[in-house]
N, C-alpha and C positions, 0 to 999 in steps of 0.2 A: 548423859542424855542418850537418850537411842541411838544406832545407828542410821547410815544412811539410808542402809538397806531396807532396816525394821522401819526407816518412816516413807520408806517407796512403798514396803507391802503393807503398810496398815492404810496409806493414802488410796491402795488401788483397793484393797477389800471393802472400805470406807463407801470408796463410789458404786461399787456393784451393790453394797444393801443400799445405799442411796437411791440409788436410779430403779432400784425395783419394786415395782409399785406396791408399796405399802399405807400404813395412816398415814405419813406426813406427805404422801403424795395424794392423796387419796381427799385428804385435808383440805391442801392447798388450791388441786384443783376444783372442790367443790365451795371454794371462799373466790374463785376466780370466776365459775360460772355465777353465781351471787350478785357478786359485789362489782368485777371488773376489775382492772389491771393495779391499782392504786392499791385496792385493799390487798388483794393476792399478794403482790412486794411488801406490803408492812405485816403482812402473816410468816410471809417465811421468814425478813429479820426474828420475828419475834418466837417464830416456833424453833427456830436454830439457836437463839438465845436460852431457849426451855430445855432443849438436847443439849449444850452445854450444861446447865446447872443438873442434868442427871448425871453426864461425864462427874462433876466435881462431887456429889451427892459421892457416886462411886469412889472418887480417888480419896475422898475424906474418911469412907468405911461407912457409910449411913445406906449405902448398898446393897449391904451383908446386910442390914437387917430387915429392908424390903424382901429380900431373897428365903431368908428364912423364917419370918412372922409371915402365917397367914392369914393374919386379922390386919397386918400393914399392907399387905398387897392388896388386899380386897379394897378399905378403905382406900388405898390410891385411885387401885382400877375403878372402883363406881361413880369418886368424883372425878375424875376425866373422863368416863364414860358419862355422864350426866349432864357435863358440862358440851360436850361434842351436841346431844341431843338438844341441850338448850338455844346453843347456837346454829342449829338446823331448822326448830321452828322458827326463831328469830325471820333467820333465810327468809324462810316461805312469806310468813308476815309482812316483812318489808318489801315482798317484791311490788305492789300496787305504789308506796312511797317512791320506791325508784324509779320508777318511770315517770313522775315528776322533778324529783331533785335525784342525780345520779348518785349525790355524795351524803343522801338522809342519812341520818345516824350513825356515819363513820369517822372518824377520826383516826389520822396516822398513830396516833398513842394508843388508841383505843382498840386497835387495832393488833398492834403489837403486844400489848399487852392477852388480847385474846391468846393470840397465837403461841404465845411463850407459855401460858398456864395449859396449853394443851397439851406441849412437848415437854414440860416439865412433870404430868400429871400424867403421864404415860409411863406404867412403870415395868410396861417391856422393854423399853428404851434402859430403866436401868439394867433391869438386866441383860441385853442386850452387851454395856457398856463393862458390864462388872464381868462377864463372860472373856468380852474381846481386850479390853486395856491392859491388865494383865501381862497377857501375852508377849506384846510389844515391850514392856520396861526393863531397861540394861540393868541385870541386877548391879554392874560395877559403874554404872551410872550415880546421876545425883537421887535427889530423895524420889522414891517411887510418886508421892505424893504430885511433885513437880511433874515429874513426868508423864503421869497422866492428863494433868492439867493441859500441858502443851498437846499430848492426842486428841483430847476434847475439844481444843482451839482448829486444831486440823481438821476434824473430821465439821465442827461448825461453820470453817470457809470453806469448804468442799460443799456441803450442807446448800449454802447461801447459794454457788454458782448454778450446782445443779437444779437445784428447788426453784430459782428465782428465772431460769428459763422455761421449768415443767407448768411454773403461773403465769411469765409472758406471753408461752402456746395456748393455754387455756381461756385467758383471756382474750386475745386474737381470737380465738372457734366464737368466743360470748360477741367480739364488734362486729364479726359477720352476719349476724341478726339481730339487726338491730328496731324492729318489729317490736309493736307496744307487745304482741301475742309471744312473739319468741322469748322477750326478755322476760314474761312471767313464765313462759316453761322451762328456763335456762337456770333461772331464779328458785323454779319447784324441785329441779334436777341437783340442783347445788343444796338445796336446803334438808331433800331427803337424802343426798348420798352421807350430809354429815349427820342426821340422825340414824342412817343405817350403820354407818363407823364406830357412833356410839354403843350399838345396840352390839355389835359384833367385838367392840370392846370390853363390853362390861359382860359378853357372855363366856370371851378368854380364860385359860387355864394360865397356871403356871408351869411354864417349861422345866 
């Protein structure tokens, strides 16, 4: 397995792309002005569940070939970039619902499940992970395969701490207006910032 060292420095490199504001912040807190605190928490389970399975995409070798087909990458990037836009308008649409029932058409599954097809369907994240994992594996370690597996579990509960407090904050800024008028601009705020994600995703290059 890794050393102790190699898993302090990938934990701490981990939280610095973590914490800086990228899609899955950028995401989260636009699922938290939206929706409110309940959906924000079942987003980030679910979108760190999707950042894992590109970890494992990677450590299996299905990585390399995002990396190197530019008919796979595109086809990734347009449907995560499509599906970001989908649930932007969503957003918007729903905010008159919400101001009736807070909980209109969300569901904790349903929920996670969004989230997870976003991180999953982001295929900067693999490469992202195909880049960084690598790095970290003891060649006189166990199987590289393993061993990435377990940096993808790391960098996922790292993921979950810090994500699941950037949608508690954001949430919080949404209870403080709690105005029929706030909650439909907070609602329009959240709905275009994920169809601008989308748009700004699917107009990405390949690094």
């Amino acid at each position: 397995m890794p050393s102790v060292g190699q898993l302090l420095a990938f934990s701490a490199a981990s939280v610095v792309i973590i914490v800086i504001p990228g899609p899955s912040v950028m995401f989260i807190v636009g699922r938290a002005l939206a929706y409110g605190r309940k959906t924000a928490l079942a987003t980030v389970a679910g979108n760190n569940l999707g950042e894992f399975a590109a970890a494992a995409f990677v450590a299996v070798g299905l990585g390399a070939v995002v990396q190197q087909s530019a008919l796979v990458f595109n086809v990734v990037k347009y449907a995560g970039a499509a599906y970001l836009i989908y649930l932007g308008v969503k957003a918007i649409r729903d905010r008159g619902r919400l101001l009736e029932d807070p909980g209109a058409g969300r569901s904790d599954s349903k929920s996670v499940l969004e989230g997870f097809l976003v991180g999953m369907l982001n295929p900067k994240s693999v490469l992202f992970f195909l880049a960084m994992l690598p790095q970290f594996v003891n060649p006189a370690g166990a199987s590289p395969v393993v061993q990435m597996l377990v940096l993808g579990l790391i960098y996922m509960t790292l993921g979950l701490v810090c994500d699941s407090f950037t949608g508690l904050l954001a949430s919080t800024v949404r209870a403080w207006f709690e105005s029929p008028r706030a909650t439909r601009v907070l609602g329009g705020i959240g709905g275009a910032s994920m169809i601008g994600l989308g748009a700004a995703a699917a107009a990405g290059e390949r690094a």
